[in-house]
C-alpha positions as CSV (number, residue, x, y, z in Angstrom):
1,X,12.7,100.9,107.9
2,X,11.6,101.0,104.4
3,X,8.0,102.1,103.8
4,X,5.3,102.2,100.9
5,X,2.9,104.9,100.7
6,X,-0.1,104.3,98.1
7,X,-1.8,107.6,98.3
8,X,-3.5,109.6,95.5
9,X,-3.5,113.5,96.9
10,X,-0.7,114.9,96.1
11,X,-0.2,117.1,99.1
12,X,-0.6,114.6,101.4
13,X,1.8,112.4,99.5
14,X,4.6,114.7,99.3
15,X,4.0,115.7,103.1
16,X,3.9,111.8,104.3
17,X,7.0,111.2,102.0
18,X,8.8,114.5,103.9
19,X,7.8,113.2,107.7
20,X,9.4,109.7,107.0
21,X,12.7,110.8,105.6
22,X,13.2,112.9,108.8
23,X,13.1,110.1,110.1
24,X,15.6,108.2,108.2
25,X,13.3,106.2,106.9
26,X,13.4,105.1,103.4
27,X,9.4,105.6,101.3
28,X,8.5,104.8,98.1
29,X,5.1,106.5,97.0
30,X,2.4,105.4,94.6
31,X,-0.5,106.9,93.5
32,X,-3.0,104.7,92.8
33,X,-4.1,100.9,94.1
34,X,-2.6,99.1,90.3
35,X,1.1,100.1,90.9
36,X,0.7,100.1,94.7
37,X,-0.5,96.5,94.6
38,X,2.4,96.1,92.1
39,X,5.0,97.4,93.8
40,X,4.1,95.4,97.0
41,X,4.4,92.4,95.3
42,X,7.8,93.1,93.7
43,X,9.9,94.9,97.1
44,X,9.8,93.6,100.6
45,X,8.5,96.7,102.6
46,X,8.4,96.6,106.5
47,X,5.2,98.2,106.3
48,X,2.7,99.8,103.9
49,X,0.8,102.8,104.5
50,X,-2.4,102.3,102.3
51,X,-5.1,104.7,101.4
52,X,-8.7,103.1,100.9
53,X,-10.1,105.3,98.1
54,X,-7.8,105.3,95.1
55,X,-7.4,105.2,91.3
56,X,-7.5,101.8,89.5
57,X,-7.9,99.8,92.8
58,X,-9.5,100.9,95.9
59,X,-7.7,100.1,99.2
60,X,-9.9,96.9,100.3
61,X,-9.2,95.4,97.1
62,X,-5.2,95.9,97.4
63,X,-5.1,94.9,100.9
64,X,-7.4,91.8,99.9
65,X,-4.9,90.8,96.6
66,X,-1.4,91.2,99.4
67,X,-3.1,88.3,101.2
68,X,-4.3,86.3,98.7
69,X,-0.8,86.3,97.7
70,X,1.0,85.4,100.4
71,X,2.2,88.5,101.2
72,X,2.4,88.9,105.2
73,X,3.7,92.9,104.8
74,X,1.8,94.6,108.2
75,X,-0.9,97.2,106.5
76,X,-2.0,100.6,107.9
77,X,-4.8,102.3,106.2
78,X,-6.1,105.8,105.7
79,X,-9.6,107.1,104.7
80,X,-11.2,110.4,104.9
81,X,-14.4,108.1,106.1
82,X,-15.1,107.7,109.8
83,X,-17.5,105.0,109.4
84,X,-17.6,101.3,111.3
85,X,-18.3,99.5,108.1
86,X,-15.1,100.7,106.3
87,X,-13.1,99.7,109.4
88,X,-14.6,96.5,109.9
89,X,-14.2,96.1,106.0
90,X,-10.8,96.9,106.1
91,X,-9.4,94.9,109.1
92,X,-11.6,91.7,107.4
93,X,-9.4,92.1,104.3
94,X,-6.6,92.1,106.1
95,X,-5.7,95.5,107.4
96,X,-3.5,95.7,110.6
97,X,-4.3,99.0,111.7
98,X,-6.6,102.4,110.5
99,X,-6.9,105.4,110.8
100,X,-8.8,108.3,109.9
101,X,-7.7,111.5,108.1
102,X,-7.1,114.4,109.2
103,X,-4.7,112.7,111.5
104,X,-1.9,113.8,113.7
105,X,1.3,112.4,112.4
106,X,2.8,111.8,115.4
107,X,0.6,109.4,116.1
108,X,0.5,107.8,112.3
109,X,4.6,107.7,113.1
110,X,3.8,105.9,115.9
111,X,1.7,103.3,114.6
112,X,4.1,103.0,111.8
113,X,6.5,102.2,114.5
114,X,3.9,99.6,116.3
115,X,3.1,97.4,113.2
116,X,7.4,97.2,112.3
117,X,7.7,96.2,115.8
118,X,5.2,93.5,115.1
119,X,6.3,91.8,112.3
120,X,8.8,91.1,114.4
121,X,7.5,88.9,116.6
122,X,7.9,84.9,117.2
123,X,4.4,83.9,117.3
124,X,5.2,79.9,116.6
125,X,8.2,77.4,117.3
126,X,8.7,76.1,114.3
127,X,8.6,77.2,110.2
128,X,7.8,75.3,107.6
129,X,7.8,75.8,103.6
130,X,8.0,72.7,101.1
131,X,9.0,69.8,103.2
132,X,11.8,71.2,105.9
133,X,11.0,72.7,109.0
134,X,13.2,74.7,111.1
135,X,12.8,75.1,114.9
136,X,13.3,78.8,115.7
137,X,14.3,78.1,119.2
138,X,17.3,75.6,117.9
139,X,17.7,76.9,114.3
140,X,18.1,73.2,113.4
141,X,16.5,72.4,110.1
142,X,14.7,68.7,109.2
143,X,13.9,67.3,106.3
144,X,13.6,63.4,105.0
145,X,14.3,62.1,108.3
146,X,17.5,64.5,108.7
147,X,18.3,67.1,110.4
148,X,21.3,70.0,110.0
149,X,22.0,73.3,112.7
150,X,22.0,76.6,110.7
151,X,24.2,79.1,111.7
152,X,22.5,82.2,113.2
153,X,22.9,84.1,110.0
154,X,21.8,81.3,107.8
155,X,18.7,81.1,109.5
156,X,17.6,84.8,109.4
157,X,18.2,84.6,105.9
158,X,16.0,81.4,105.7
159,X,13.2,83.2,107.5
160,X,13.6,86.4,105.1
161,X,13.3,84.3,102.2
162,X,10.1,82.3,103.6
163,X,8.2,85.0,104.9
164,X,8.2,86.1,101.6
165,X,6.9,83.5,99.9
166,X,8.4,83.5,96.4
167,X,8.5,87.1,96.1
168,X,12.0,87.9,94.8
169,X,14.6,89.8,97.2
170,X,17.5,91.8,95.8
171,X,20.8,91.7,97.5
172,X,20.5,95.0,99.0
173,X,17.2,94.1,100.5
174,X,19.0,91.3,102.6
175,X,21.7,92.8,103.1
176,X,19.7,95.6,105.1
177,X,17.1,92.8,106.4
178,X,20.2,90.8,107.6
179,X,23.3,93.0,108.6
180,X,21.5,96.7,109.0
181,X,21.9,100.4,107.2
182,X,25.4,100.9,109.1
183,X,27.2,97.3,108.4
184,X,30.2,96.9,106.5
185,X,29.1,94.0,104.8
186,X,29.2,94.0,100.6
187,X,27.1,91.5,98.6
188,X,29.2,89.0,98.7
189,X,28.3,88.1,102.2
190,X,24.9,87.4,100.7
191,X,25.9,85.1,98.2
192,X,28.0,83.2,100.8
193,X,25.5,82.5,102.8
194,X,23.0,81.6,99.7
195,X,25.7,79.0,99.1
196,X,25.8,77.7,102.6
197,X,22.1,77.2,102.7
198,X,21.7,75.8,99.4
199,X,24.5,72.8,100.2
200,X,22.5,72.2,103.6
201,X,19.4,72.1,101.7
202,X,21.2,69.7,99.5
203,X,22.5,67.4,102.5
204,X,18.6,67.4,103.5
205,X,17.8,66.2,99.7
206,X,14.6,68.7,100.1
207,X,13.2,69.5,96.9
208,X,13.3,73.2,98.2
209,X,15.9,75.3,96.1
210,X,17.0,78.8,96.6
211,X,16.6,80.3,93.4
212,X,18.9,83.1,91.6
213,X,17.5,85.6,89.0
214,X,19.7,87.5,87.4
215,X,20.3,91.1,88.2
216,X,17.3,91.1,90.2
217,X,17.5,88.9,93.5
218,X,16.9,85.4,95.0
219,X,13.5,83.5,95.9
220,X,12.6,80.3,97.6
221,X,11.0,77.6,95.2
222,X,9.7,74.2,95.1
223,X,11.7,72.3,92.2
224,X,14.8,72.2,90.3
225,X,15.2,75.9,90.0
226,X,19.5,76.7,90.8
């Protein structure tokens, strides 16, 4: 699980930081709402662990900007504030979950857990981006009256690359996403399968390409982008 932890105290940083490597999980830490929002928008993170008052950017506002973007990362927030209004606030902007410090990190672990588990889920039979569509219960893809079947990897990676919406994903990133921490697979695997969906995009004649920027990742665009 990869995490982001936007938090300005220090101490609590470096604790939260300690408690998720134990358990193999893999943070990055920022300490104020600018490069927190920033880095968000750059990395696909399974979850994001988001303090409300912060340098720069307060909390609301960051949360608020992720889904104004597009970005669908699930988002727990911390605040020293045990008030209704700031939890109602922060849900409204689009908060998954809250909590109020001091907390017992077992149970912020556990939440952690809860929203990964989350994004997870199959909440609709079909996805769409641009013109296709693609039946999650078949994994057949339709565009311009035709339709292809996508292998099973070739439609995880399809789902990676629209649930992010533009945002650009480095190899590694779908490698882990896609094949796990312990697989033997090398990026080459990626770029197969980039190369499978692109021709069956192609055979659909969908406007939709699968875009490569160098040294930094693939995105999913509308146009002639290669």
């Amino acid at each position: 699980m990869t995490i982001l932890l936007v938090e300005d105290e220090s101490r609590l940083a470096a604790a939260l930081i300690e408690l998720f490597h134990a358990e193999k999980y893999l943070a990055d830490h920022a300490d104020n709402g600018e490069d927190g929002l920033y880095a968000a928008l750059q990395k696909d993170y399974d979850v994001i662990v988001l303090d409300v008052m912060l340098p720069k950017m307060d909390g609301f506002a960051v949360v608020h900007a992720l889904r104004r973007a597009g970005k669908e990362t699930p988002v727990l927030m911390l605040t020293a504030r045990d008030e209704i209004r700031d939890k109602i606030e922060g849900l409204d902007r689009g908060a998954d979950d809250y909590m109020t410090k001091p907390f017992v990190p077992e149970e912020l672990l556990a939440r952690v857990r809860a929203l990964s588990r989350r994004r997870g889920e199959v909440l609709l039979n079909e996805l769409r981006f641009g013109d296709f569509c693609l039946s999650l219960a078949t994994n057949e893809l339709a565009a311009n009256g035709k339709t292809v079947r996508l292998a099973f990897k070739e439609a995880e990676l399809l789902k990676l690359l629209v649930a992010n919406k533009g945002a650009i994903l480095g190899k590694e990133t779908i490698l882990r996403k896609l094949w796990g921490d312990e697989s033997d697979a090398v990026e080459n695997n990626v770029e197969a399968y980039i190369s499978f969906l692109r021709k069956k995009l192609a055979f659909l004649e969908s406007p939709v390409k699968i875009q490569a920027l160098r040294r930094q990742g693939y995105r999913l665009v509308e146009g002639d982008a290669q």
